[in-house]
N, C-alpha and C positions, 0 to 999 in steps of 0.2 A: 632135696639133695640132688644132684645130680652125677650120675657113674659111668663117666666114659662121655658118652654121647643120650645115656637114658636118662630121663627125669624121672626121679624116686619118689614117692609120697610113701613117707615112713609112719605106720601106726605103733607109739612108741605104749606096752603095757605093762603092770606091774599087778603080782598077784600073793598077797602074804597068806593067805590059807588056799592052801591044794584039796580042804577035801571035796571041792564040788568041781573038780578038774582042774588042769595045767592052764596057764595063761595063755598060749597060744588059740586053744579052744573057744577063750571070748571073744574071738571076731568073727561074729556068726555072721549071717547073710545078710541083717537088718544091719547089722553096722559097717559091711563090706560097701552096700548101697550107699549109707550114708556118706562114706568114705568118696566115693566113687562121685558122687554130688561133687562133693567138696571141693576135689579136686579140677570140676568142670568148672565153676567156678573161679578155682585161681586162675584157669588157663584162660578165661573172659576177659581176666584183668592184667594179663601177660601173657599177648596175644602172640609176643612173637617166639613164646617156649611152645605155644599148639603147635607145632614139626615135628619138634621132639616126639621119641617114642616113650611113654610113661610105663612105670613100673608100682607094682605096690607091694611092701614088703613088712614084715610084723618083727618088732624087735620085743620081747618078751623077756620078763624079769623073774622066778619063781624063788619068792625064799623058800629057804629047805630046812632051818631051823628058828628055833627062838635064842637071842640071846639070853645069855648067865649074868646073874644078876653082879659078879666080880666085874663085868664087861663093862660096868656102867659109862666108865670114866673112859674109856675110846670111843673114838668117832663112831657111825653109823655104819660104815661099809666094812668096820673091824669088831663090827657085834654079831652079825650075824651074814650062816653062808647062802649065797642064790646061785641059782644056777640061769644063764643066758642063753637065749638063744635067737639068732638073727635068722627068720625064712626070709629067703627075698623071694620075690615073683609069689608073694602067697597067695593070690585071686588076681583075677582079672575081671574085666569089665564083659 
């Protein structure tokens, strides 16, 4: 993505059970790295975004309930609540 003038690389996660921490928390060092590859990489193959100043940012999904089993019959995003949260700039290289 890109915002303004920065290029974004969004790590987009989803987490349906909280009890071993909030979603934001799984993007530990090992997969920050990873990330940070990844990213070197596209900029190899779209050489002329390497100017640009790059950003990495965590968009995070945490359900906070289970749906009711009444709920059946609505879509997905009307069974049950999450709560979002967008950190941009969450690590850098």
């Amino acid at each position: 993505m890109q915002d303004k003038h920065i290029l974004v690389f969004i790590e987009v996660r989803y987490r349906q059970n909280l009890n071993f921490g909030n979603t934001v928390e799984t993007v530990h060092l090992a997969k920050q790295i990873k990330l940070i590859k990844t990213a070197k990489y596209y900029l190899q193959h779209f050489p002329q975004l390497e100017r640009l100043p790059c950003r990495f940012d965590v968009f995070a999904v945490d359900r906070l309930a289970k749906p009711q089993r009444w709920f059946e019959k609505l879509n997905t995003s009307q069974r049950c609540s999450a709560q979002v949260e967008w950190v941009k700039n969450a690590f850098s290289e």
